[in-house]
C-alpha atoms as one frame of an Amber mdcrd trajectory, in Angstrom:
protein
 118.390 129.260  94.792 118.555 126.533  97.520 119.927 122.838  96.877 120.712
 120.485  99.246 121.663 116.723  99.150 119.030 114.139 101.265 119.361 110.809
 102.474 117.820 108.466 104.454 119.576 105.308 106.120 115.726 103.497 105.456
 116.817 103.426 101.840 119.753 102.062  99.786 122.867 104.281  99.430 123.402
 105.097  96.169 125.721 102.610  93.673 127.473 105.249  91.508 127.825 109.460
  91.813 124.286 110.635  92.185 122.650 111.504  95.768 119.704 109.798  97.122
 117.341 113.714  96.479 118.040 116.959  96.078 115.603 119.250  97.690 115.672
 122.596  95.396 113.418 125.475  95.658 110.139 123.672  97.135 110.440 120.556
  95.073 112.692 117.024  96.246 113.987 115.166  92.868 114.301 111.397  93.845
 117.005 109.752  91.844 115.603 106.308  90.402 115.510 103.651  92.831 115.708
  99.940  92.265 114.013  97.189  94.948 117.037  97.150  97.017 116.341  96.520
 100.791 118.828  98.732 102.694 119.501  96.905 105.087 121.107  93.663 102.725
 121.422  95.645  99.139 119.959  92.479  98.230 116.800  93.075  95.765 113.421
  92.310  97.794 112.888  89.743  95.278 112.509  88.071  92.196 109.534  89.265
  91.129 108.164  92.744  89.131 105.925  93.083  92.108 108.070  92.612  95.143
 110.681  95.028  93.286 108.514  97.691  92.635 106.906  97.623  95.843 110.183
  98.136  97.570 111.513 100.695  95.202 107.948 102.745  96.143 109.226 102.615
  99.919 112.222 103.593  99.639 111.393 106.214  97.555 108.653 106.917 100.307
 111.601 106.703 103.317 113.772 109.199 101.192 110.836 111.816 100.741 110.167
 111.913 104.525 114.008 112.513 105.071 113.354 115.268 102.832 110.571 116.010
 105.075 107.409 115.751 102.217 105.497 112.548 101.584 103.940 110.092  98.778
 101.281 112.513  98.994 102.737 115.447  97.256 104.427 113.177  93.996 104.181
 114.937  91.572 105.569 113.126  88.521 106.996 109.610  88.436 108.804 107.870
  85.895 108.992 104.127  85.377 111.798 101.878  83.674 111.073  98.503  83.455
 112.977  95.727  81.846 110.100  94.265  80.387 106.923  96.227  79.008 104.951
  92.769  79.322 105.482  93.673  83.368 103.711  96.809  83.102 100.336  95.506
  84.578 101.786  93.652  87.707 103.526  96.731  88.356 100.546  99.302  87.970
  98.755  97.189  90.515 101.219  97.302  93.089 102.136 100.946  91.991  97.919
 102.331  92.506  98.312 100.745  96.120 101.149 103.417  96.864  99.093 106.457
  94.960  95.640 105.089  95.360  93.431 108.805  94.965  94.730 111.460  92.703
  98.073 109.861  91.340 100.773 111.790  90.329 101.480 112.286  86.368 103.872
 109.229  85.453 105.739 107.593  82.158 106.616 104.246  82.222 108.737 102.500
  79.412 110.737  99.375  78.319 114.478  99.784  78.804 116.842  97.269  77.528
 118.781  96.942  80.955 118.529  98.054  84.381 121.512  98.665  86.745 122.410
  95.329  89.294 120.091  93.536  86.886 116.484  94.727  87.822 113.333  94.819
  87.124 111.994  97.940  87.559 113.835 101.475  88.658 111.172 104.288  89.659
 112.219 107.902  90.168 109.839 110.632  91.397 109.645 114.535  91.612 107.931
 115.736  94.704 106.833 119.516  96.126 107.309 120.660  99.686 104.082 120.760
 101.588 102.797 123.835 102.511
């Protein structure tokens, strides 16, 4: 079996004990990232929208670290703070995955870490 840590300096380092990825036997698991811009580990703003959309890239700058792509997601799971959020989301979300999106969950948590919004992991293959 192969494991390896990834990271990517276009994304936030992580805030507890958990890595970026691990790449494992073809597949990169994405830990859950919140809209933090790397370079401030300020959130990209206050908004469901602007969160999400900077969650998706740095969830797309940690995948090409890992040396796969947005384009081979496989699952995705969403936590949002609020359910009522879950259409401003989706439509930032479907310009990230716009043909054949990956199978996803999305659900209502009662908190998010740093106080956020939204906090999307992902599950990726290797291409090839």
């Amino acid at each position: 079996m192969s494991r390896e840590a990834v990271s990517s300096p276009h994304a936030p380092s992580a805030v507890a004990a958990y890595s970026q990825a691990i790449k494992a036997n073809g597949f990169v698991f994405v830990s859950g990232q919140l809209g933090l811009v790397p370079e401030t580990k300020q959130f990209a703003g206050g908004t469901v929208a602007e969160q999400t959309e900077q969650a998706l890239k740095n969830i797309a700058a940690i995948l090409e670290a890992a040396g796969t792509s947005l384009r081979y997601v496989v699952k995705v799971t969403v936590l949002l703070a609020d359910i009522g959020a879950f259409s401003e989301m989706n439509t930032v979300y479907n310009t990230f995955f716009p043909e054949e999106p990956p199978a996803r969950a999305a659900f209502a948590v009662k908190d998010l870490p740093l106080g956020g919004l939204v906090e999307i992991e992902a599950i990726a293959v290797m291409p090839g």
